[in-house]
Backbone as JSON, one array per atom type, in Angstrom:
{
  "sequence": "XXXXXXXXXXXXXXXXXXXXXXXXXXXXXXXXXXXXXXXXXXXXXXXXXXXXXXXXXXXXXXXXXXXXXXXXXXXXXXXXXXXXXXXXXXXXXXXXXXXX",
  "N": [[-39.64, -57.38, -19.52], [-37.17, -56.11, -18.79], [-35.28, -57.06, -20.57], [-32.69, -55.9, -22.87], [-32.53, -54.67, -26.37], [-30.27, -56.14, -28.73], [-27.78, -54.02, -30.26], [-26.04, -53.25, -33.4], [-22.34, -53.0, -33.98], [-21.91, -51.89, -35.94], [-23.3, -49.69, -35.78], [-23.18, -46.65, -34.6], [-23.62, -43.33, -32.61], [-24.85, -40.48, -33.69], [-24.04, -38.33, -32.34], [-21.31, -37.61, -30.44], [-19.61, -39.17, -27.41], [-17.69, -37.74, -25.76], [-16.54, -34.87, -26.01], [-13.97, -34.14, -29.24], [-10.44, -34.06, -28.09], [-8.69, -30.59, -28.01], [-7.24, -29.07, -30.78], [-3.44, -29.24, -30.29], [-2.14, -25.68, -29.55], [0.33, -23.59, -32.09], [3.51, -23.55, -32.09], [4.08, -20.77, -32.36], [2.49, -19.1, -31.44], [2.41, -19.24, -29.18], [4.51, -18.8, -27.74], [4.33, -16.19, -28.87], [2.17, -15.13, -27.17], [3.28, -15.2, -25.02], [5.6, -13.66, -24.31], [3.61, -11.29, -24.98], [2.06, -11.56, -22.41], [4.48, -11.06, -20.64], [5.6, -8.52, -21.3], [3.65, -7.15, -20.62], [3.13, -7.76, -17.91], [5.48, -6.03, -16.93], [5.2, -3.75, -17.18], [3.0, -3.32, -16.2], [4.11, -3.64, -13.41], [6.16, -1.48, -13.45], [4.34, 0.69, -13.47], [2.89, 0.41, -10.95], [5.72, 0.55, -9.19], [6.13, 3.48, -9.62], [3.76, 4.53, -8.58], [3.81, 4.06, -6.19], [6.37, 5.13, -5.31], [5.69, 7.71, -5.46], [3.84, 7.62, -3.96], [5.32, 7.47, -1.72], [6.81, 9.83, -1.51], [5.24, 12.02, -1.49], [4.29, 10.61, 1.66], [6.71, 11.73, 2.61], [6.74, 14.21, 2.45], [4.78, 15.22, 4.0], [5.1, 14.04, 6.85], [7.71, 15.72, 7.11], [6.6, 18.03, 6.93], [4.88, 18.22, 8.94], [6.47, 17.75, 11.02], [7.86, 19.88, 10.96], [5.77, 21.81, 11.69], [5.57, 21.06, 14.12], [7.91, 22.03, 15.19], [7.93, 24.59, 14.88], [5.43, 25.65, 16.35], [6.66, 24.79, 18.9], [8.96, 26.24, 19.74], [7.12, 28.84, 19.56], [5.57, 28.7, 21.45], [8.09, 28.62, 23.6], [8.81, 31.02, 23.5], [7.0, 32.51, 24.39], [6.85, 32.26, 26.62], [8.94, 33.37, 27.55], [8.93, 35.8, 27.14], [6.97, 36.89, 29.32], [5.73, 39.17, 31.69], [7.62, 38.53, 35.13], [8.01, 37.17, 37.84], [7.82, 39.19, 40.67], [10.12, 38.99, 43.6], [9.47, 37.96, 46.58], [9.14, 40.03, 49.12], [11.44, 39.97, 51.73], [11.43, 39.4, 55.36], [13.46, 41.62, 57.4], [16.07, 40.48, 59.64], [16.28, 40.86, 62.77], [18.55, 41.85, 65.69], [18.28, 40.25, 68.31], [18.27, 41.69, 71.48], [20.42, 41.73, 74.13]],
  "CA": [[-39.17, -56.28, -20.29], [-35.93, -55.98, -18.52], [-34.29, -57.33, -21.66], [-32.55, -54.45, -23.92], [-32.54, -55.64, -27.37], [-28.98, -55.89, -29.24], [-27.23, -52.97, -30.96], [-24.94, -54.18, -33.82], [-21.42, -52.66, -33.62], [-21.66, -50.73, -37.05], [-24.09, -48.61, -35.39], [-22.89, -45.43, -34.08], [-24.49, -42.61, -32.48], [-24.04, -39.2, -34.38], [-23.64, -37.29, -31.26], [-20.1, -38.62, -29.37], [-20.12, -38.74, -25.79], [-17.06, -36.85, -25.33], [-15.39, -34.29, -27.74], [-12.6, -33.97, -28.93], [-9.63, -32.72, -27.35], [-8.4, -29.26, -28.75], [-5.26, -29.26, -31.18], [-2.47, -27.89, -29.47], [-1.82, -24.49, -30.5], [1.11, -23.63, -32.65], [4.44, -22.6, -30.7], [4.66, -19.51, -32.54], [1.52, -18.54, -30.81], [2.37, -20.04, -27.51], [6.09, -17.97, -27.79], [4.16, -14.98, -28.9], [1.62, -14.8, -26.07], [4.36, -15.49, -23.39], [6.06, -12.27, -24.63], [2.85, -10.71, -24.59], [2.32, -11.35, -21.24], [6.02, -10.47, -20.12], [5.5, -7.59, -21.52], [2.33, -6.23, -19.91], [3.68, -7.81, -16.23], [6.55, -5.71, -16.75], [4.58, -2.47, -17.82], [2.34, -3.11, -14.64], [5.01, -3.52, -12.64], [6.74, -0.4, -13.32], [2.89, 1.48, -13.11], [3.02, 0.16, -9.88], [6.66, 1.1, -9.1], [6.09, 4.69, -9.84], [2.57, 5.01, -7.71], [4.54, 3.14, -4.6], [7.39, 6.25, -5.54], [4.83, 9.01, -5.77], [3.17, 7.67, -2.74], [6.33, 7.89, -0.4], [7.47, 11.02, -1.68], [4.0, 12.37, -0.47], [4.37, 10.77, 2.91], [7.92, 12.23, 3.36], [6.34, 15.33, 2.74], [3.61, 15.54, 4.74], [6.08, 14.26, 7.5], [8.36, 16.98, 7.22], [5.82, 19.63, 7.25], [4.56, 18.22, 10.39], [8.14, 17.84, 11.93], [8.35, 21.52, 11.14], [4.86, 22.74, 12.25], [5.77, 20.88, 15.35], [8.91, 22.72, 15.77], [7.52, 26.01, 14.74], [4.67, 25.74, 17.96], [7.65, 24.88, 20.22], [9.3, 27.57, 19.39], [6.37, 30.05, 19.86], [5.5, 28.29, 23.41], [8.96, 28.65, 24.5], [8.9, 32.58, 23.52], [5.83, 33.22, 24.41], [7.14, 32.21, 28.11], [10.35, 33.97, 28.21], [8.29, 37.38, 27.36], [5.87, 36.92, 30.19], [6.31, 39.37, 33.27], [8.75, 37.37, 35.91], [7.43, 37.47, 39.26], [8.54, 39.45, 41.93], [10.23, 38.16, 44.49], [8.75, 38.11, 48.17], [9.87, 40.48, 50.19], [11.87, 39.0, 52.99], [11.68, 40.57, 56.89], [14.84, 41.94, 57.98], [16.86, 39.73, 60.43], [16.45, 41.92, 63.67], [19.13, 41.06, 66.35], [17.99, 40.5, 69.72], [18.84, 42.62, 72.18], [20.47, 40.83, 75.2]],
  "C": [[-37.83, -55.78, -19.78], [-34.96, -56.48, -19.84], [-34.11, -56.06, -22.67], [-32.01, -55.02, -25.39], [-31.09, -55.57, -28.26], [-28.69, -55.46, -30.13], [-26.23, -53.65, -31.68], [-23.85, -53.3, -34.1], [-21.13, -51.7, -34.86], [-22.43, -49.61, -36.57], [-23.53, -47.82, -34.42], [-23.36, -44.11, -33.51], [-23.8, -41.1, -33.15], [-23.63, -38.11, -33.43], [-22.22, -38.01, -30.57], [-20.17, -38.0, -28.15], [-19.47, -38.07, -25.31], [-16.77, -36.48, -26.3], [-14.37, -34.39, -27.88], [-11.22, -33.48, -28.6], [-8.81, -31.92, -28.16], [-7.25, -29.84, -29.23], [-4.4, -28.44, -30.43], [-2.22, -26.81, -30.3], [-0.12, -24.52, -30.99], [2.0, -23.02, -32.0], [4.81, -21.73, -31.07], [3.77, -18.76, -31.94], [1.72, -18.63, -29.33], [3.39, -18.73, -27.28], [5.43, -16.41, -27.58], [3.16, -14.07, -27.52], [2.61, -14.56, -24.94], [5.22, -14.11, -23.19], [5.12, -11.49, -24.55], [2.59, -10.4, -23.2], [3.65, -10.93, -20.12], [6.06, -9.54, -20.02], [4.67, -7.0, -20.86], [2.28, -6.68, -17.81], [4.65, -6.74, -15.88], [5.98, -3.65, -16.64], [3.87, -2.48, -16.2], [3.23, -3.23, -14.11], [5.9, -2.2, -12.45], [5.68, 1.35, -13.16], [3.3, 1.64, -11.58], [4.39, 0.75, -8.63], [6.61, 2.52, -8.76], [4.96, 5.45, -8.65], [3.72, 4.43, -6.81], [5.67, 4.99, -4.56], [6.94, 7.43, -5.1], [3.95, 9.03, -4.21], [4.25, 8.19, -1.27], [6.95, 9.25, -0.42], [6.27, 12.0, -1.2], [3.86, 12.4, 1.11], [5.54, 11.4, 3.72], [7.77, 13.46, 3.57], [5.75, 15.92, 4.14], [4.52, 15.44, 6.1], [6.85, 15.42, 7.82], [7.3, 18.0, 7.53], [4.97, 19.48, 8.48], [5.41, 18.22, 11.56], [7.83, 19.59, 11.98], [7.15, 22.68, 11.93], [5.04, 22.42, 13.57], [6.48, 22.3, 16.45], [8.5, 24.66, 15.87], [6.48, 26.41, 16.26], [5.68, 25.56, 19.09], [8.21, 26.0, 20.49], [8.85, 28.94, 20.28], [6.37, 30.41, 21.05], [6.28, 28.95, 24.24], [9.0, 30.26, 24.26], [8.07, 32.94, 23.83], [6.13, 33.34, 26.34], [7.69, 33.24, 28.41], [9.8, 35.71, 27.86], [7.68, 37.93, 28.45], [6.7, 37.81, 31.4], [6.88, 38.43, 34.26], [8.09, 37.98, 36.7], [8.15, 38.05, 39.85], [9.01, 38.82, 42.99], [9.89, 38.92, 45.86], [9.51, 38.85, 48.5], [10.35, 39.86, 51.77], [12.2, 40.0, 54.43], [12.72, 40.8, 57.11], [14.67, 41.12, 59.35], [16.93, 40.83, 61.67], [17.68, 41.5, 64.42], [18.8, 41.22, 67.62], [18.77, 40.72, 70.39], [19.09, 41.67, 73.79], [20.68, 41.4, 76.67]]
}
């Protein structure tokens, strides 16, 4: 039973074993997508642009107002010193002169 009995060459199967390959699309469609997408890279891109903008103008902030709270505590520090009672100074013994 190893023998497979012979198919005659008009016979075809109604299913094909591969399909077939797509028509190419039309290049007014091809053109028009490509502009589509141009368009919506370009749109994100300038989304993007704007957040990146919005973001640094935020951190320059925040920056600054920490530069300045810095400076504002230095400030205080250094006045808060120069108010402070000053020490007295030691009293120093008088220089006797020995008697010779």
């Amino acid at each position: 039973m190893s023998h497979t009995p012979p198919v005659p060459d008009a016979n075809q199967s109604p299913y094909p074993r591969q399909a077939p390959p797509p028509p190419p699309p039309a290049l007014a469609e091809t053109q028009a997508r490509a502009a589509d997408r141009a368009a919506q890279q370009a749109a994100a891109e300038k989304v993007q642009a704007e957040r990146e903008r919005e973001r640094n103008v935020i951190l320059a902030t925040v920056a600054g107002v920490g530069i300045g709270v810095l400076a504002v505590g230095g400030l205080l520090l250094l006045s808060r010193d120069s108010e402070a009672p000053k020490a007295k100074k030691k009293a120093r013994r008088k220089k006797v002169a020995k008697k010779a």
